[in-house]
C-alpha positions in Angstrom: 109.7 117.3 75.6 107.8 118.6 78.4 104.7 116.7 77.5 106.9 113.8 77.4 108.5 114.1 80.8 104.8 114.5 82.2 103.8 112.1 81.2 106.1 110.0 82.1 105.9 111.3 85.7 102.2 110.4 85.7 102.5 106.4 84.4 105.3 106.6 87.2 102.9 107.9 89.4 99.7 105.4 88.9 101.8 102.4 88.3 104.6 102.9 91.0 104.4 100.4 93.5 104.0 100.4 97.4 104.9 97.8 99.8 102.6 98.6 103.0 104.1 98.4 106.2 102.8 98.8 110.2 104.5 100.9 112.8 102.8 100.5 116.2 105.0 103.3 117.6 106.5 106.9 116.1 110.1 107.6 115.4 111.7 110.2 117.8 114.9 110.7 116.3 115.8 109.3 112.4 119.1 109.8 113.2 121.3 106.5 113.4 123.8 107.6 116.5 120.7 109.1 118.0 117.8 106.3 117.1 117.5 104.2 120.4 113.8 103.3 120.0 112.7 100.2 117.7 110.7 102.6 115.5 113.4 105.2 115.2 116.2 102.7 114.2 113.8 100.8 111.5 113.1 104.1 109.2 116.8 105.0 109.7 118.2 101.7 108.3 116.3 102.5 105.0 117.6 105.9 104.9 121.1 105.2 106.2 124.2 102.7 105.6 127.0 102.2 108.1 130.7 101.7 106.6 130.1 97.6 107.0 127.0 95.5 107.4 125.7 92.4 107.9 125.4 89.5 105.2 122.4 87.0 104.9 124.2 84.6 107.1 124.8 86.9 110.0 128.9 87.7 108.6 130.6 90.9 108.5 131.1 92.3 104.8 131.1 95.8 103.2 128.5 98.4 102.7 129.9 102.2 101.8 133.4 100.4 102.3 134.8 98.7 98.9 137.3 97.3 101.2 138.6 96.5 104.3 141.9 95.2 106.1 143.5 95.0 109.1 147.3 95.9 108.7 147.8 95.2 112.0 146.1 93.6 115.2 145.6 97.2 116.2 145.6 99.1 112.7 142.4 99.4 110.5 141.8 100.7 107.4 138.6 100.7 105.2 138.5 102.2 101.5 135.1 103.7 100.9 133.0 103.1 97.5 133.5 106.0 94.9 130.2 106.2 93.5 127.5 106.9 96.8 125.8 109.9 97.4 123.9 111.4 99.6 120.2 111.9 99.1 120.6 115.7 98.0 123.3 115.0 95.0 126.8 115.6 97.1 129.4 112.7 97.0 130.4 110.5 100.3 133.8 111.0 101.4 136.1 110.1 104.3 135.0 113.5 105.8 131.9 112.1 106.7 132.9 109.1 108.3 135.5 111.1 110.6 132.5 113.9 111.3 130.2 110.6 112.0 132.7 109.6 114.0 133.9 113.0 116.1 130.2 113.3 117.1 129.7 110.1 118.4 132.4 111.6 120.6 131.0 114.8 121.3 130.5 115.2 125.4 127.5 116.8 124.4 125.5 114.2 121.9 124.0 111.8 124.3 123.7 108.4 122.2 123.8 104.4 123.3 126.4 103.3 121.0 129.5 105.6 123.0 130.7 102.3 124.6 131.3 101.0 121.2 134.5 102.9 120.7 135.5 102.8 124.3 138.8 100.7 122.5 139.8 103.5 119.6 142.2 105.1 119.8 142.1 107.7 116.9 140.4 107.7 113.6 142.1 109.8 110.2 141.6 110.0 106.8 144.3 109.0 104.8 142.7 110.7 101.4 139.5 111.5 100.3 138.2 107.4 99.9 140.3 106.2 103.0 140.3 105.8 106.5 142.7 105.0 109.6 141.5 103.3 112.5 144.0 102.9 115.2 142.6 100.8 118.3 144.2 101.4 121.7 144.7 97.2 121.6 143.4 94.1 119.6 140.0 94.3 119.3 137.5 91.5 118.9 134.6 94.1 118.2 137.0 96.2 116.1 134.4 95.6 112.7 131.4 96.8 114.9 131.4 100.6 115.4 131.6 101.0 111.5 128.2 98.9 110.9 126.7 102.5 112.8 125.1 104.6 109.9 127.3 107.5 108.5 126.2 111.4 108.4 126.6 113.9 106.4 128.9 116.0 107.4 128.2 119.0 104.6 124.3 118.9 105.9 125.7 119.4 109.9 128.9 120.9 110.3 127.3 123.9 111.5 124.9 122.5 114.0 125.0 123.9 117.4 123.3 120.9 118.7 122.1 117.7 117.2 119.9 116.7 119.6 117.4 118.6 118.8 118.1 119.4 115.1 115.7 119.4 112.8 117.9 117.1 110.5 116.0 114.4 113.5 113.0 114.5 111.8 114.5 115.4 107.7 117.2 113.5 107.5 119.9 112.8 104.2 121.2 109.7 103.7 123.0 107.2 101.6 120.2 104.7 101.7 118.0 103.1 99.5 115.3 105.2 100.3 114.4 108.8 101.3 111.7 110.0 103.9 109.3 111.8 101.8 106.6 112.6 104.5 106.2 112.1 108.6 104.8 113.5 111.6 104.2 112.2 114.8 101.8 109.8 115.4 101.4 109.5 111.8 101.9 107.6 108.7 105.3 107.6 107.3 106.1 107.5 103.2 109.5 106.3 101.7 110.2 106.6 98.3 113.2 104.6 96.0 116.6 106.3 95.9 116.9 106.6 92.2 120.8 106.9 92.4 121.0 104.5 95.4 124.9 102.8 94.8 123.6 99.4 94.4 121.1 100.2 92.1 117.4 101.6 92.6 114.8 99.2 94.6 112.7 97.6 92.2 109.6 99.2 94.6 108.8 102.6 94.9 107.9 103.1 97.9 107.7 102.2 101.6 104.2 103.4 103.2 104.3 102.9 107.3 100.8 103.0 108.2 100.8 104.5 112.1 98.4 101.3 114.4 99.6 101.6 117.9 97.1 98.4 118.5 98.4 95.2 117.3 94.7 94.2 117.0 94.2 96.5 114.5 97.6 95.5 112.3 96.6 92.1 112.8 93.1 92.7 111.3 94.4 94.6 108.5 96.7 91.9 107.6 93.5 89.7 107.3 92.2 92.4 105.0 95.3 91.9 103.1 95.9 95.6 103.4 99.5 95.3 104.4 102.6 93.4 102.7 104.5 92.5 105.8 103.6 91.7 109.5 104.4 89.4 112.5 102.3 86.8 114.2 102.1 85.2 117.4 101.9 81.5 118.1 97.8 81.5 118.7 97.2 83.8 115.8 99.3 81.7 113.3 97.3 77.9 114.9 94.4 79.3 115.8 93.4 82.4 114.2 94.1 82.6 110.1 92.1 81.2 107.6 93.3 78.8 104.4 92.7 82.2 102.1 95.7 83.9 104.5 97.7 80.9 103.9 97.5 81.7 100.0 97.6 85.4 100.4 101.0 85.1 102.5 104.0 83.7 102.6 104.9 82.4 106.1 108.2 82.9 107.4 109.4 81.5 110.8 112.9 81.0 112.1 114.2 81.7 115.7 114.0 84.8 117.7 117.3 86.6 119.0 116.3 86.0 122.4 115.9 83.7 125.0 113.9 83.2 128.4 115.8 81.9 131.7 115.8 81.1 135.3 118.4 82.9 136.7 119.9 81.9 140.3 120.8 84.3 142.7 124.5 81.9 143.5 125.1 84.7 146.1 122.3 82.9 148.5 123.8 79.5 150.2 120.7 77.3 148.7 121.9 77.7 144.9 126.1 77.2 145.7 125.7 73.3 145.8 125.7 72.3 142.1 123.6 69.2 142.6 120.3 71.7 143.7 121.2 73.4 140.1 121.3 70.1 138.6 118.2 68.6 140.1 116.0 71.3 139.2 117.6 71.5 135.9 116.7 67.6 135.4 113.5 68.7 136.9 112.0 70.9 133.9 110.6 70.0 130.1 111.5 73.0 128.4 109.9 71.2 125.3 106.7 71.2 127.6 106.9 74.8 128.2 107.2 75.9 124.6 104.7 73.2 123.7 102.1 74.7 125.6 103.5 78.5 125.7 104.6 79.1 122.2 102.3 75.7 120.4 105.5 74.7 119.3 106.5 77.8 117.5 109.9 77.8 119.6 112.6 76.1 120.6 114.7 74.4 123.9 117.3 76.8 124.6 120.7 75.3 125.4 123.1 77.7 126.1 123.8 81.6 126.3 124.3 82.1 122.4 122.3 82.2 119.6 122.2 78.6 117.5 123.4 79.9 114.0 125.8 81.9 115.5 129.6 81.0 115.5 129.6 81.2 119.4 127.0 78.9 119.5 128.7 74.9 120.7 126.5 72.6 119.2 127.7 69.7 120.8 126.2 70.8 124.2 122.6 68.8 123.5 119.0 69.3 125.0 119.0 68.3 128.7 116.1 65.9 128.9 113.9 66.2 131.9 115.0 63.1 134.6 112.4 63.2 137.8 114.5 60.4 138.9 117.4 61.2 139.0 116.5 65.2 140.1 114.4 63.7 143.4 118.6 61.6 143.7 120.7 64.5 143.8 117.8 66.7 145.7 118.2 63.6 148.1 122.4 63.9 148.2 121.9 67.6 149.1 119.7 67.1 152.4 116.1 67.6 150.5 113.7 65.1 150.8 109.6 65.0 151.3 110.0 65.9 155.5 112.6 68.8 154.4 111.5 70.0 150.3 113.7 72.7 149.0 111.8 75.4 148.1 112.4 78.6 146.4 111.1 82.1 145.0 110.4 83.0 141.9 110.4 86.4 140.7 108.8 88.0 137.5 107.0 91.2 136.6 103.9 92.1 135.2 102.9 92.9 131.4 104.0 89.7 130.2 101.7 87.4 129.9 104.1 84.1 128.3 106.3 85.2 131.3 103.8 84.6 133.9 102.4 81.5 132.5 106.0 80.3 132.8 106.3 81.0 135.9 103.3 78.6 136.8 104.4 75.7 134.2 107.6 75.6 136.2 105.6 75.5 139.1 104.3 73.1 138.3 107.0 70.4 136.6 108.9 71.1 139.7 106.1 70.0 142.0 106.7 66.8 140.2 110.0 66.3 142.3 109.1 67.7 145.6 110.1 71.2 145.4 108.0 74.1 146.1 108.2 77.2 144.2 106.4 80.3 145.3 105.4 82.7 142.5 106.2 86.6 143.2 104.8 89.1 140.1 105.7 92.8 140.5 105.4 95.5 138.0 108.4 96.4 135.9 109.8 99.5 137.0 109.1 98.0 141.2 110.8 95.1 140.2 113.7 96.5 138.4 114.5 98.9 141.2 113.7 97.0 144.3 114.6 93.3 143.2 116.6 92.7 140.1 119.2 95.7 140.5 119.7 95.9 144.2 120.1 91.5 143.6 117.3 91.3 146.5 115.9 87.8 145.3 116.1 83.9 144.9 115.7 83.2 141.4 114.4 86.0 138.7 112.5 84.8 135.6 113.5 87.1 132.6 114.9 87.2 129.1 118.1 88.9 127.2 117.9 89.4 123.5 121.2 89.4 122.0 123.4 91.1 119.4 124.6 88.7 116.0 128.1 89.6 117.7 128.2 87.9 121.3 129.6 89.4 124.3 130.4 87.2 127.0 131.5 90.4 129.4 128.5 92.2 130.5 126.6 88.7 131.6 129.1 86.4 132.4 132.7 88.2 133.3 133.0 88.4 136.7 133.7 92.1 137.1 130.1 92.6 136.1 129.0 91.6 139.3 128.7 95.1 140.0 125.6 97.3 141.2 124.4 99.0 137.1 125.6 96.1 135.6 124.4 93.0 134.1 126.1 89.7 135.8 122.5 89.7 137.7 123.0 86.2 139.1 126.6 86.6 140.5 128.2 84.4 138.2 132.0 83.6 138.8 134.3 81.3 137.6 138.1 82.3 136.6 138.5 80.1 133.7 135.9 81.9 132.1 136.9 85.3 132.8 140.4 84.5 131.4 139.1 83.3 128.2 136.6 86.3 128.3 139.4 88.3 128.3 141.5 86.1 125.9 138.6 86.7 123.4 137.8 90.3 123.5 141.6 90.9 122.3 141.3 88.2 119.2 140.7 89.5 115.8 140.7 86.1 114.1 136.6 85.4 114.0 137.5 81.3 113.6 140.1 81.7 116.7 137.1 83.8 118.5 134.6 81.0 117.8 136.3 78.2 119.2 137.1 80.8 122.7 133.5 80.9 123.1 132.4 77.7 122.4 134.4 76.5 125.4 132.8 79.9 127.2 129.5 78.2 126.2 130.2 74.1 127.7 131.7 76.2 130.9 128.7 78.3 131.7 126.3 75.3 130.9 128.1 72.9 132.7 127.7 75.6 135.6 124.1 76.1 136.1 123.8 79.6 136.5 120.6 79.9 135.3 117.8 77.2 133.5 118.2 78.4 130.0 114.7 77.7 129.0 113.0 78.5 125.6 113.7 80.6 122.1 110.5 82.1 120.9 110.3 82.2 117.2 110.1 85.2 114.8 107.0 84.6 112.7 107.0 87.0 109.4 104.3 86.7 107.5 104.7 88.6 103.6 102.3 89.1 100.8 102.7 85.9 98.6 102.7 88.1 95.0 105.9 90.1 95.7 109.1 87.9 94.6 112.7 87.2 95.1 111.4 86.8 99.0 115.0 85.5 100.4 114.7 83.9 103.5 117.9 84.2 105.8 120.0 83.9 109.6 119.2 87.9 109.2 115.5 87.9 108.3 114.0 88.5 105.2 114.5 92.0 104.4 118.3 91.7 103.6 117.9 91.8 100.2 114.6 93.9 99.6 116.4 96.2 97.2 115.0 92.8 94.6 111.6 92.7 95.9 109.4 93.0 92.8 105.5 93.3 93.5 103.7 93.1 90.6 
């Protein structure tokens, strides 16, 4: 019997497979309340699963939870699956989700998600599989907080302090792998959760090689030493060969973030919509991600992600119209004797960003107006421009979350010194339905509040929304049941088989 298990262990060993992965920066915490860092949050979503998740197409459905209902507007309650366990053997219960949830909480654990239960009111479990979640008022984020992975409560109920637990760096989790090996500035090594609830990965393991140069990933990809990677625009048109084609699957879809021109409508120069709608009319965004991205993007139209239910598709692609920019330039008292003129601000270690910055330069030469070109470095012009709201017009970006939230950007009230309504936007309409939305649980009465969020602030001008970069994945051709989605491709990597 021995000999048998042995052996067994060795075939396992020299035919298990490995899907090869880059990390160009090292976790600091594996911890998912603690893991604010991109490197940090990717290991711990292998190891880690939240209550609810997202699907393929970007919807809320269950993870841990079998179940999930909303008794009330303000009354929650989610039944947890029977049959997860933890990575050591023990069984998930509602304790963990209330001890998940009570150090969130804690005064003393310092983590980025607090503001995401700003709105409960108390959380209970009912029995041993259920949980009560009472919010304070109708939520429309009430699904959210429980997408946050869950801890194990048996591991740290007797931690003095998890900040600076060693359960950071070891963690136990529900996921469908477990950290086997990692250190700092290292390589990291995942291996299959053989009793993972919905069923063990069909690879073995995960191995994270540690290249902190892009240059380097990029080159190994070449190699075909890795399974997975990202490109940029000029790599993917200017830089592979037709073996890379075969070797990989190419994968591109839009980015989760956009780049804009935002106008500072505290100074007198931006108030009169026609100057908005002039230089609007004035830029080819198709131009700029033509020459910026080589097409790999595309025009952004709004302040919501296309896919998204927030996003109003019947708010097209404003065309560039010198004509009729150099008219309403002409209405507001601009002219070639008296050009409007402006400043643009945007920081250094950006490269696309810069270039930008000159393209719209330049198209907005076209119709007489002059823009000068400011670049500072990041933390200068974060502390001495963008939150003090000492400029013209600031050219940055925002990357957003699948669930929109008009408030921080575009709700009056955020007009305030910390927060994020950087332009000074106002309008009254739109703060009413910001505030109708946030207290609507009904996701098809949601989406129709923010479609007409999305016509307002368009119509309005606040900012050029310019360009959506895309995400370009590029993954090892041999490994199947590849799954493109809204979500990526990694969704359903549990059915990855690499021969």
């Amino acid at each position: 019997m021995k000999i048998f298990i042995l052996l067994t262990l060795f075939l396992n060993f020299i035919f298990a497979s490995t899907l090869n992965l880059s990390m160009s920066s090292s976790p600091s915490r594996i911890n998912p309340i603690l893991a604010n860092d991109s490197a940090s949050s990717e290991i711990a979503n292998w190891i880690f699963n939240g209550l609810l998740k997202y699907d393929k197409d970007g919807n809320i459905t269950t993870d841990l939870a079998s179940s999930y209902k909303f008794e009330s507007e303000t009354r929650l309650v989610i039944k947890l699956k029977k049959n997860v366990k933890w990575h050591d053997g023990i069984q998930l219960t509602a304790k963990d989700v209330i001890f998940t949830y009570n150090t969130i909480k804690n005064p003393k654990v310092f983590t980025s998600i607090i503001s995401n239960y700003k709105e409960v009111k108390s959380v209970k479990a009912l029995d041993d599989f259920t949980v009560e979640i009472i919010y304070k008022r109708p939520y429309f984020k009430a699904l959210v907080p429980w997408m946050v992975g869950i801890l194990p409560e048996h591991i740290l109920k007797n931690e003095k302090n998890i900040m600076t637990s060693s359960f950071n760096k070891n963690p136990i989790g529900t996921g469908s792998y477990k950290l086997e090996s990692f250190k700092n500035a290292s390589d990291i090594k995942l291996i299959a959760n053989d009793d993972y609830f919905e069923g063990r990965p069909k690879i073995d393991e995960l191995y994270y090689k540690f290249l902190p140069d892009p240059t380097t990933s990029f080159l190994m990809l070449k190699q075909k030493q890795l399974d997975l990677g990202g490109l940029t625009p000029l790599q993917i048109d200017r830089q592979i060969s037709d073996k890379f084609k075969k070797d990989y699957k190419i994968i591109e879809k839009p980015s989760t973030g956009y780049s804009y021109l935002g106008f500072n409508l505290r100074n007198k120069k931006f108030q009169d919509i026609r100057i908005r709608q002039a230089l609007s009319l004035g830029v080819d965004r198709q131009e700029m991600v033509d020459i910026l991205y080589f097409g790999h993007g595309k025009v952004c139209n709004g302040p919501f992600l296309p896919g998204s239910f927030a996003f109003n598709d019947k708010i097209k692609e404003t065309k560039p119209n010198l004509e009729k920019a150099r008219q309403l330039l002409k209405e507001a008292g601009f002219d070639e004797q008296n050009p409007f003129s402006f400043e643009l601000v945007t920081n250094t270690g950006n490269e696309i960003r810069i270039n930008a910055a000159q393209i719209l330069q330049y198209q907005l030469a076209k119709i007489g107006v002059e823009v000068k070109i400011r670049v500072m470095e990041w933390q200068a012009f974060l502390n001495t421009i963008v939150h003090p709201r000492k400029f013209e017009t600031v050219l940055l970006g925002w990357s957003l979350a699948l669930m929109p939230d008009a408030y921080p950007l575009w709700h009056s009230d955020s007009d305030k010194l910390g927060r994020f309504n950087l332009v000074g936007y106002k309008n009254s309409e739109v703060d009413k339905l910001i505030e109708k939305g946030s207290t609507t649980i009904d996701r098809n009465k949601l989406g129709e509040i923010y479609k007409t969020i999305f016509k307002k602030i368009t119509d309005d001008i606040p900012y050029l929304f310019l360009y959506i970069p895309n995400s370009i994945t590029v993954v090892n051709s041999e490994i199947k049941n590849i799954e493109p989605a809204f979500i990526g491709i990694t969704h359903n990597q549990k059915d990855w088989i690499k021969p």
